[in-house]
Short mmCIF file of the C-alpha atoms (twelve columns), coordinates in Angstrom:
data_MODEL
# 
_entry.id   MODEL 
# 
loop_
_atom_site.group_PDB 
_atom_site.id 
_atom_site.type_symbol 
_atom_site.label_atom_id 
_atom_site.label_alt_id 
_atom_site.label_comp_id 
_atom_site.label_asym_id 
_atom_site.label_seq_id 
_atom_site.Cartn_x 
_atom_site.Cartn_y 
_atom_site.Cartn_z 
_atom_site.pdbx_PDB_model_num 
ATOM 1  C CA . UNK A 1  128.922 148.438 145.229 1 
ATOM 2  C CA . UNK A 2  129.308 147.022 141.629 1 
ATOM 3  C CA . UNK A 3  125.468 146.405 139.756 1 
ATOM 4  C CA . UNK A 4  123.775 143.570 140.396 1 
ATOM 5  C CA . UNK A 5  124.740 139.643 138.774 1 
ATOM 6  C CA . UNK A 6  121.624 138.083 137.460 1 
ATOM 7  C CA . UNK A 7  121.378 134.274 137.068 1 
ATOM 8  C CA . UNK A 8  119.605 131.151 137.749 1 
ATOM 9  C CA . UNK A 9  119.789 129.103 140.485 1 
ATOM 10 C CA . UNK A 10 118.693 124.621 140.720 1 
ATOM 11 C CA . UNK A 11 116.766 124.405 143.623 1 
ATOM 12 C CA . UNK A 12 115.613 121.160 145.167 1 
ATOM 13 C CA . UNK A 13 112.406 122.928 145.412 1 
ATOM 14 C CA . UNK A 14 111.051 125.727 143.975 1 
ATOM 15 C CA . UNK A 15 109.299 127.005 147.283 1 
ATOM 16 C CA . UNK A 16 112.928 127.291 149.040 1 
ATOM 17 C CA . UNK A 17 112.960 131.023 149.923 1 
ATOM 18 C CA . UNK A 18 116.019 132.802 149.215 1 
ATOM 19 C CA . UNK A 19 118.507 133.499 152.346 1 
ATOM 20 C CA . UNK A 20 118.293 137.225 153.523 1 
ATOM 21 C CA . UNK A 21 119.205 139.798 151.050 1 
ATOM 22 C CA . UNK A 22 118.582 138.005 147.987 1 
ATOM 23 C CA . UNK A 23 116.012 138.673 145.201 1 
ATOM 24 C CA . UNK A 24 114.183 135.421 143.946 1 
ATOM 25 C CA . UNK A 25 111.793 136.026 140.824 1 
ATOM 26 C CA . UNK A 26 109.602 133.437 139.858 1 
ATOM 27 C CA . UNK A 27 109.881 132.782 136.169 1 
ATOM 28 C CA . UNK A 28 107.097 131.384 134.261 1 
ATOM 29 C CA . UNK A 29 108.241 128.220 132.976 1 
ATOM 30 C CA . UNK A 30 111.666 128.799 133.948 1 
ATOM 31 C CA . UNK A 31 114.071 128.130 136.863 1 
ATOM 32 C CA . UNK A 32 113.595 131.054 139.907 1 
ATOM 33 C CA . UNK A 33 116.243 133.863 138.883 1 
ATOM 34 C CA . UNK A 34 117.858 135.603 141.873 1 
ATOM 35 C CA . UNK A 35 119.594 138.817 141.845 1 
ATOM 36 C CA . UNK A 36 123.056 139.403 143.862 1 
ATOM 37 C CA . UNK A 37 125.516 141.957 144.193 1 
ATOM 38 C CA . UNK A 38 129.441 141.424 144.264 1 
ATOM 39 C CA . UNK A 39 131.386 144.516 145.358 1 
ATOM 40 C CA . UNK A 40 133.616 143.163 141.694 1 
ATOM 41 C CA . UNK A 41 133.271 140.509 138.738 1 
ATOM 42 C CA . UNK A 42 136.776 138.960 141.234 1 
ATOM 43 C CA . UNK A 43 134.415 138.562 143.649 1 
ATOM 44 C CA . UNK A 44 131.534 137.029 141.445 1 
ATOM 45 C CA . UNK A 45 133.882 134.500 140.676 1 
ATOM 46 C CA . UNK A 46 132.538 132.214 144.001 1 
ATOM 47 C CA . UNK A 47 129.596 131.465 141.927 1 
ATOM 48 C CA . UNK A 48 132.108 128.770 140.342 1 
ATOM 49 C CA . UNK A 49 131.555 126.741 143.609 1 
ATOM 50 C CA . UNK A 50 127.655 126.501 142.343 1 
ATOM 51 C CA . UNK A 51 129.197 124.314 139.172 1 
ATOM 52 C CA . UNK A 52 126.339 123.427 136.985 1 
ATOM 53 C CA . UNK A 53 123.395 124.112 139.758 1 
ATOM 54 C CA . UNK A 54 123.827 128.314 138.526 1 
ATOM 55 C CA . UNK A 55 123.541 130.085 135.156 1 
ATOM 56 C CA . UNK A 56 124.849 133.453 135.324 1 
ATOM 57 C CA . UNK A 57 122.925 135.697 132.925 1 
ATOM 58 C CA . UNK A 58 124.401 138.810 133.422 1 
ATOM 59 C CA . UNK A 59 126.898 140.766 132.930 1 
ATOM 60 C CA . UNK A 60 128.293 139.383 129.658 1 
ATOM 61 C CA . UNK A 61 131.735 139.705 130.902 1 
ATOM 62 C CA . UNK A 62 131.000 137.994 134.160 1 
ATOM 63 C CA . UNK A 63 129.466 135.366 132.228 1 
ATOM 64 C CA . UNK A 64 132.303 135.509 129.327 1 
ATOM 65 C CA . UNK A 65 134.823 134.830 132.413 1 
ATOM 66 C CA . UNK A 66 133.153 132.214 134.512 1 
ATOM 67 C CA . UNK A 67 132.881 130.127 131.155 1 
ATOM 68 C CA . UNK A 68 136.865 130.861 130.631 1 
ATOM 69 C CA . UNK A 69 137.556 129.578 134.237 1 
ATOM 70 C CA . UNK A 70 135.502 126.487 133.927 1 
ATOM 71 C CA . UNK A 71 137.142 125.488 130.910 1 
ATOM 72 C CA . UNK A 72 139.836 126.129 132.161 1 
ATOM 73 C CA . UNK A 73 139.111 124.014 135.357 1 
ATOM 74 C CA . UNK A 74 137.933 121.172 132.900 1 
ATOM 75 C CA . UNK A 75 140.985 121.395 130.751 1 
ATOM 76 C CA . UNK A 76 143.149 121.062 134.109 1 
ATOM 77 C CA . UNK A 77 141.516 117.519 135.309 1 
ATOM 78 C CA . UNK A 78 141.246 115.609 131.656 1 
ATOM 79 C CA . UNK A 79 144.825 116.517 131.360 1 
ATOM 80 C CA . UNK A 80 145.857 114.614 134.578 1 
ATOM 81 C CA . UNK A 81 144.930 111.398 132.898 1 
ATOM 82 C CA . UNK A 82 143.145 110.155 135.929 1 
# 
């Protein structure tokens, strides 16, 4: 199994516990940071459903290629001119 992804997650309430098999950390003046685990940065790539309501802090390249894809998803709908 590939290392864990580390990011941030926009809660509707910071007392929501975390679905099995996740790790939520409380950060002090910060949003809860939960820890997953994708079998490959492919796979990671689901977060993209999360939009804007998850940061992905780590790995860099995960990171580095969720930012490519969502640019590239932006790029795709300001070009249809709708």
């Amino acid at each position: 199994m590939a290392s864990p992804h580390c990011g941030r997650h926009r809660s509707a309430s910071d007392r929501t516990l975390p679905p099995a098999g996740l790790r939520l950390r409380p950060v002090e003046g910060s949003l809860p940071q939960v820890e997953l685990q994708f079998r490959s940065l492919g796979a990671a790539e689901a977060l993209l459903m999360f939009g804007t309501d998850a940061e992905v802090l780590s790995p860099p390249e995960l990171r580095h290629n969720l930012a490519r894809k969502a640019a590239q998803a932006a790029a795709a709908y300001a070009a249809t001119g709708h």
